[in-house]
N, C-alpha and C positions, 0 to 999 in steps of 0.2 A: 504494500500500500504506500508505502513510505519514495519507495522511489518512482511512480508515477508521479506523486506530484512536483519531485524535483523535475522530472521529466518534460512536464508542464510547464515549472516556471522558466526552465531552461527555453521552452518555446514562444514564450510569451513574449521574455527579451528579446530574445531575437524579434520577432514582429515588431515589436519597438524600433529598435534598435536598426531596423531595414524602414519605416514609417520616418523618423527622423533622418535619415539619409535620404530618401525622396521628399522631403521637404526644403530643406537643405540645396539640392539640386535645384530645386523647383524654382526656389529665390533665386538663386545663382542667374538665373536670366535676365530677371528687374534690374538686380543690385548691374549687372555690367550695362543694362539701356542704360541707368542713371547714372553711370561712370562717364558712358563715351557721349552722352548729351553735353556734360560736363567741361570733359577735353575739348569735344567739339566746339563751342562757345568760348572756349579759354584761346582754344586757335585763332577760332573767328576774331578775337580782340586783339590778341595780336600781332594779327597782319593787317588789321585795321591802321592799328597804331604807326607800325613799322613803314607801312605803304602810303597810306593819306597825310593828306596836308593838314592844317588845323580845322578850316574852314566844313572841310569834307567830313573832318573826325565828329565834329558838333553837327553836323546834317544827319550822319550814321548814327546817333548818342541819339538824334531827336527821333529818327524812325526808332529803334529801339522800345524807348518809350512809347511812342504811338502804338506800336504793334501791341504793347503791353496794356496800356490805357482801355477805356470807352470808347466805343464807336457811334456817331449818330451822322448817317449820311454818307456825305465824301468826306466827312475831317474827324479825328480823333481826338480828348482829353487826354494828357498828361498829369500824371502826378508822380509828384515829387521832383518839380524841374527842377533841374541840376545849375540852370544860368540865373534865378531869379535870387537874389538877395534878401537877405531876413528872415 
């Protein structure tokens, strides 16, 4: 009697212990989209930086924000400009 239920718990873990590695895995896909979103944007800024003039760098900063803002129509809300003072 005694040793089916070691038998048992023996197989329990295991299911566990294979449930937590297909979880594990599972994440592994999100966690690397929100890595290389990440890298991606960090690229994108700087070759921004490295390639545009000023003028162009603050045109880029302002669609950023747009993109990120409200939309109503053809023009978008920004918040949190970055050029306004106070």
């Amino acid at each position: 009697m005694r040793h089916r239920q070691r038998g048992q718990s023996t197989l329990e873990y295991a299911v566990l212990a294979s449930v937590v590695v297909a979880a594990l895995l599972f994440m592994q896909i999100y966690v690397k989209r929100g890595a290389m979103g990440k890298l991606r944007s960090a690229t994108d800024r700087i070759m921004e930086l490295s390639t545009l003039g000023a003028n162009n760098r603050i045109h880029a900063e302002l669609l950023r924000l747009a993109k990120r803002g409200t939309r109503r129509g053809a023009s978008a809300i920004t918040k949190n400009d970055p050029f306004v003072l106070g």
